[in-house]
Wavefront OBJ file of the C-alpha trace (Angstrom):
o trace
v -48.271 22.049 -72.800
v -44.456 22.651 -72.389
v -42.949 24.451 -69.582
v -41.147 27.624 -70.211
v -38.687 27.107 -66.856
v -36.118 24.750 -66.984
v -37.254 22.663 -64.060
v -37.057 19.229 -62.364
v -39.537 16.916 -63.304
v -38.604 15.500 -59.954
v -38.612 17.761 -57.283
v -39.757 20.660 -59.250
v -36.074 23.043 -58.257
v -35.804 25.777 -61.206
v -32.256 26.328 -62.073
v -29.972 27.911 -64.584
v -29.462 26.406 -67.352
v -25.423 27.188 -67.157
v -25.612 25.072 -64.097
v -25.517 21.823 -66.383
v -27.913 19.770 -68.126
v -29.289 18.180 -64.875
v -31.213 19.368 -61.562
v -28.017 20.189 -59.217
v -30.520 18.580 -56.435
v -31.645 14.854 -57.730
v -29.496 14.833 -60.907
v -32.728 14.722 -63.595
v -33.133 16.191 -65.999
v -34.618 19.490 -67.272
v -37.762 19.341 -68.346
v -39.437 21.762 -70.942
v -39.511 22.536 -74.664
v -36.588 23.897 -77.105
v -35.063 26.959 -76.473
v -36.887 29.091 -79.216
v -40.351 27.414 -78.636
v -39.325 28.535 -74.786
v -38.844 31.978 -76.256
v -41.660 31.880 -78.360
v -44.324 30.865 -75.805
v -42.828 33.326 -73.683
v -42.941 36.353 -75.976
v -46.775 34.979 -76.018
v -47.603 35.624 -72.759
v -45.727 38.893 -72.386
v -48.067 40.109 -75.833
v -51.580 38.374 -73.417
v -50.215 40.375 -70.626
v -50.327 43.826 -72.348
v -53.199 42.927 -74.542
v -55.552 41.862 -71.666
v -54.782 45.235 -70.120
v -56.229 46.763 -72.926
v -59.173 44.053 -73.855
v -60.239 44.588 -70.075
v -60.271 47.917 -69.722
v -62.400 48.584 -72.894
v -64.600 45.861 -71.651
v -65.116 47.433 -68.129
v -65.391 50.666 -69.868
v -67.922 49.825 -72.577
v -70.048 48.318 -69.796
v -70.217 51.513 -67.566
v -71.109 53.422 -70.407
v -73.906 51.101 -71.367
v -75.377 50.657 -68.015
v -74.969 54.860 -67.980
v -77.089 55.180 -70.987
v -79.618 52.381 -69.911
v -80.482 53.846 -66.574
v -79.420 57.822 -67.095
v -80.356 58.148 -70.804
v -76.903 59.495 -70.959
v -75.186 59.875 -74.296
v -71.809 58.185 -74.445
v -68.346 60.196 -73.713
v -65.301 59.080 -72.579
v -64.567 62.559 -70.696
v -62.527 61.145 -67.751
v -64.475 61.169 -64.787
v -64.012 59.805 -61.010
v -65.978 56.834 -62.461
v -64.573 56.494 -65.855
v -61.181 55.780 -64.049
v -62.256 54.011 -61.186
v -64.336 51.681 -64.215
v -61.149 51.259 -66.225
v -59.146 50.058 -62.712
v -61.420 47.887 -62.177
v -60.462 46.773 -65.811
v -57.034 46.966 -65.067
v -57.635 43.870 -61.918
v -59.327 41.670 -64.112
v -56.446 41.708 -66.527
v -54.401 41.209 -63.996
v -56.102 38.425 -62.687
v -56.359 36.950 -66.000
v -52.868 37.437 -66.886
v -51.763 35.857 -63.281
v -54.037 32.662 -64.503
v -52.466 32.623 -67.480
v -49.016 32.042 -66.398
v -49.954 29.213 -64.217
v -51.170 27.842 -67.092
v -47.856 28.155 -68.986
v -45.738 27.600 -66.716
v -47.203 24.181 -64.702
v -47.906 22.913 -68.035
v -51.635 22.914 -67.582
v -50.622 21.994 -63.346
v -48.756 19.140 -63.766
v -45.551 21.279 -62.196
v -45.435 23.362 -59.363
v -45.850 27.098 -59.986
v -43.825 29.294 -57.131
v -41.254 26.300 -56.813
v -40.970 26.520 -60.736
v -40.609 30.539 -61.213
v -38.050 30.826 -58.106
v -39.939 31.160 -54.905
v -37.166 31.203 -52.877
v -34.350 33.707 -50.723
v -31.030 33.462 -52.276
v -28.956 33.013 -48.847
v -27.312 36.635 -49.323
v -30.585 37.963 -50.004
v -33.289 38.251 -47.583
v -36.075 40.579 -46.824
v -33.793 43.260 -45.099
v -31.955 43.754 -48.138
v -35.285 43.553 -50.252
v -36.153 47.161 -47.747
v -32.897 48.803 -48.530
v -33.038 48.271 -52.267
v -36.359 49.454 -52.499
v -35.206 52.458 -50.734
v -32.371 52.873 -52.691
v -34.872 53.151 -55.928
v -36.743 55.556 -54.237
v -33.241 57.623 -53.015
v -32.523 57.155 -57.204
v -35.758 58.572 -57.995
v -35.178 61.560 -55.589
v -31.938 62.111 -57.917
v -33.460 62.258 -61.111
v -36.136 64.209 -60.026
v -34.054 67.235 -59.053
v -31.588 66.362 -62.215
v -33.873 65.755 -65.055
v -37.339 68.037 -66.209
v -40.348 66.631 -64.587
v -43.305 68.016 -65.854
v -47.071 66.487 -65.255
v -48.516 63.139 -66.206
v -51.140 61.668 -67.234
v -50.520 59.253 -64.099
v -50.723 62.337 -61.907
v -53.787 63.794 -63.835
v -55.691 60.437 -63.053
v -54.583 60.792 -59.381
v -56.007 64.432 -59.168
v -59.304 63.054 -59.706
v -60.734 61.777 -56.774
v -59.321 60.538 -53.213
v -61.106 57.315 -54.053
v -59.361 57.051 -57.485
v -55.807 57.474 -55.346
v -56.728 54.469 -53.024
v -58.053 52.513 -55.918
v -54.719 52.668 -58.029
v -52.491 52.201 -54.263
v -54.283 48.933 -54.164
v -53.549 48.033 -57.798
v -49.995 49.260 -56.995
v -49.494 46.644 -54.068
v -52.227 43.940 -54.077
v -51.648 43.033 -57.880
v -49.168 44.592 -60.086
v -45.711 43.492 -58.002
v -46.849 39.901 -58.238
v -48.038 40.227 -62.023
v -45.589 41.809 -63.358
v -42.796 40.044 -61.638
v -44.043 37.057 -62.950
v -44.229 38.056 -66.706
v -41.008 39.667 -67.006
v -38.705 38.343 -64.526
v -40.227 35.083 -64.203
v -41.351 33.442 -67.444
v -39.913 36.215 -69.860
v -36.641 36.808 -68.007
v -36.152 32.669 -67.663
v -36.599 31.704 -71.453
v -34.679 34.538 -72.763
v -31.633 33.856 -70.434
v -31.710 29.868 -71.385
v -31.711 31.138 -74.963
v -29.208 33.899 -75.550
v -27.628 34.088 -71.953
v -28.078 36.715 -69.022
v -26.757 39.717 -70.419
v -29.820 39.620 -73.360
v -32.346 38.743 -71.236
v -31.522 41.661 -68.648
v -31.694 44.172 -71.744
v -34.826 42.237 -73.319
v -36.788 42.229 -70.164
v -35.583 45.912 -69.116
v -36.619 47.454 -71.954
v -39.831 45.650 -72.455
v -40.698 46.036 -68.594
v -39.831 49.917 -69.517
v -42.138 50.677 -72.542
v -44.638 49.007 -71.158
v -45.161 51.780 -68.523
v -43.825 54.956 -70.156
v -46.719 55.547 -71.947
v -48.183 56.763 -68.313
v -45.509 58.615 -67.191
v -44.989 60.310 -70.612
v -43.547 64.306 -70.104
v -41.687 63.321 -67.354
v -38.001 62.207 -68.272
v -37.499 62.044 -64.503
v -40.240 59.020 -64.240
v -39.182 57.603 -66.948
v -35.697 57.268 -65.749
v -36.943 56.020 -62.557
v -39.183 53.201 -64.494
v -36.130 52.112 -66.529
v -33.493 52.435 -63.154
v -36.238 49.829 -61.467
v -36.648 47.392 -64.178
v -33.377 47.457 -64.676
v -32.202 46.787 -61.174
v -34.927 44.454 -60.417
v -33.722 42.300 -63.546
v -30.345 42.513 -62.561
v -31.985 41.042 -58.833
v -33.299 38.122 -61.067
v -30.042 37.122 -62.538
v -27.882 37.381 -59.157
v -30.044 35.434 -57.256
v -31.598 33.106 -59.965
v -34.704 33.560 -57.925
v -38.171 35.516 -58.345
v -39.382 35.784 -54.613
v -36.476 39.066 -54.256
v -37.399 40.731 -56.737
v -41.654 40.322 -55.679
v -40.417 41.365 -52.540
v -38.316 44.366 -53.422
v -41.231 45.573 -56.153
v -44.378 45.136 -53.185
v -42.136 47.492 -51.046
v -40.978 49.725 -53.393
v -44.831 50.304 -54.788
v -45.846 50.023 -51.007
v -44.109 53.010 -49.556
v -45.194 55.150 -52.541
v -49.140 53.691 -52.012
v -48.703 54.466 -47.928
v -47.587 58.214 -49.169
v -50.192 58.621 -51.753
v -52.864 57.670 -49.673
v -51.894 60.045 -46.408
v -51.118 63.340 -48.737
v -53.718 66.383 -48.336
v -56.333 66.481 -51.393
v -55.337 68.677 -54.114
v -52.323 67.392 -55.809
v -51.128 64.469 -54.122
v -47.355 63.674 -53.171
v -46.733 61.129 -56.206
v -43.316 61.472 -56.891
v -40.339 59.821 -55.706
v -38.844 63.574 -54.741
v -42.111 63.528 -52.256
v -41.801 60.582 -51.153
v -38.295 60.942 -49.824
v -38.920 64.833 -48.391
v -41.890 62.739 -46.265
v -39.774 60.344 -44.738
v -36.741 62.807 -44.274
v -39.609 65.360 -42.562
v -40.473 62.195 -40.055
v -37.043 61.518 -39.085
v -36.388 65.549 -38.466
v -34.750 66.002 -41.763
v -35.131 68.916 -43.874
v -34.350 67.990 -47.450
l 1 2 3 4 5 6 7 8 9 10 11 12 13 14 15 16 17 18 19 20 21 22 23 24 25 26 27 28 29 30 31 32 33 34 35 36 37 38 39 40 41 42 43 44 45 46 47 48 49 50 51 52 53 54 55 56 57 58 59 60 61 62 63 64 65 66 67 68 69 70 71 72 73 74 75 76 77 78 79 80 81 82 83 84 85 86 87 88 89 90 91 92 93 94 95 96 97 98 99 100 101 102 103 104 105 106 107 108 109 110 111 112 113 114 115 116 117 118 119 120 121 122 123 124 125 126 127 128 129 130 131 132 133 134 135 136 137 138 139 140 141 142 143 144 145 146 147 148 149 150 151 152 153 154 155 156 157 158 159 160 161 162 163 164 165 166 167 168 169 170 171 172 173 174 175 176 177 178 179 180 181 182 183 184 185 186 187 188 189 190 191 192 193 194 195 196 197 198 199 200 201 202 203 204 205 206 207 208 209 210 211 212 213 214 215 216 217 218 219 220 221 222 223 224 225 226 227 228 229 230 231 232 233 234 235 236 237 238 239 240 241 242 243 244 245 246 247 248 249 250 251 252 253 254 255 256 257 258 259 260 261 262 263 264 265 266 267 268 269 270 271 272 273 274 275 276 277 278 279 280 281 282 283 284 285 286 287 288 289 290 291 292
């Protein structure tokens, strides 16, 4: 199996491939595939990653509603329930998981490279973790924006929320034990690094922005305000990728920015919980004394 990352066989460095045709470190040269099988495995594991979210789910949900009808004699529905959701999150780890094991895969070349070392897992020396906090808050600022500029009517994301308390920490556990690391490494790690070798930075910003973007809309659908936000993150956070030519930034700008929404989802009174970015930002302006 062919690595997607252009890479030292050597030391393992990843590196740009408009840095030259050798590893700036030992001087050998890159190892991996050509360009469009690059793009082509990539494109692969971008089509797993969505398709295991879906395979998983089904799977976790099929199995609930057997066991249901085994034990309960229950006839099958799929009205959404506390359960129902909490079944399909559970779903929605396991493709994670999978997906995460799947990129290893790819990317070592079946572990003959080294994975973090391959994808990026380094600070760029102008980026560090204090700057990972203020862009995350910045998102969060942007969010505020288009919340009070653009219509923001109820999703299905915040319908699924309204369900239980224990759905709400389920889904802020998905939002920063899994999905910051996942994702990051499907789009701006193996997607984001084949399509840039290929076609140059400026493509692979708009091919991994919009990708990142329609992925999630679905869930935030009715609400040009979250949408905006979605499409404002991946695009930044892509942008992060490029600048740096690392992946660690843009994990660690993603965990925060998903963390601080989590911390506020979790601490909100039951009813409707504080979900959007607008609430977010009136919480932490009513800590510091603010009134928003």
């Amino acid at each position: 199996m062919l690595s997607l990352i252009t890479s030292c066989p050597r030391c393992g460095l990843a590196f740009e491939a408009v840095n030259g045709p050798a590893c700036p470190s030992c001087q050998e040269p890159p190892a991996g595939a050509a360009k469009p099988r690059r793009i082509g495995i990539a494109f692969l594991v971008w089509v797993a990653s969505v398709g295991a979210l879906f395979l998983f789910q089904i799977l976790a949900l099929l199995i609930y509603l057997g066991i249901r009808m085994a034990i309960l004699h229950e006839p099958p529905t799929l009205q959404l329930t506390p359960g129902l959701a909490l079944v399909s999150l559970a779903g929605t780890m396991v493709a994670h998981l999978a997906t995460l094991a799947f990129c290893w895969w790819v990317v070592t070349s079946g572990g003959v490279i080294p994975f973090f070392a391959t994808l990026g897992w380094r600070w760029h020396h102008q980026f560090k973790w204090v700057h990972a906090v203020a862009l995350a808050f910045a998102m969060l600022l942007l969010g505020f924006a288009f919340e009070r500029w653009l219509p923001n009517g109820e999703t299905d994301f915040e319908r699924l929320l309204q369900l239980s308390y224990s759905v709400r920490v389920a889904v802020a556990l998905l939002a920063v034990l899994s999905a910051p690391l996942v994702e990051e490494v499907v789009y701006r790690g193996v997607l984001y690094s084949a399509v840039a070798e290929a076609k140059g930075w400026r493509v692979a910003v708009s091919v991994v922005t919009i990708l990142f973007a329609l992925v999630h809309a679905p869930q935030y659908w009715g609400s040009p305000a979250a949408i905006a936000a979605i499409v404002s993150l991946s695009l930044v956070l892509t942008l992060l990728r490029a600048a740096t030519g690392q992946l660690l930034p843009c994990v660690a700008a993603h965990f925060i920015f998903n963390g601080v929404q989590a911390i506020i989802l979790l601490v909100s009174p039951p009813g409707r919980p504080e979900t959007t970015t607008a609430a977010v930002v009136c919480a932490i302006g009513r800590s510091l004394g603010l009134d928003f």
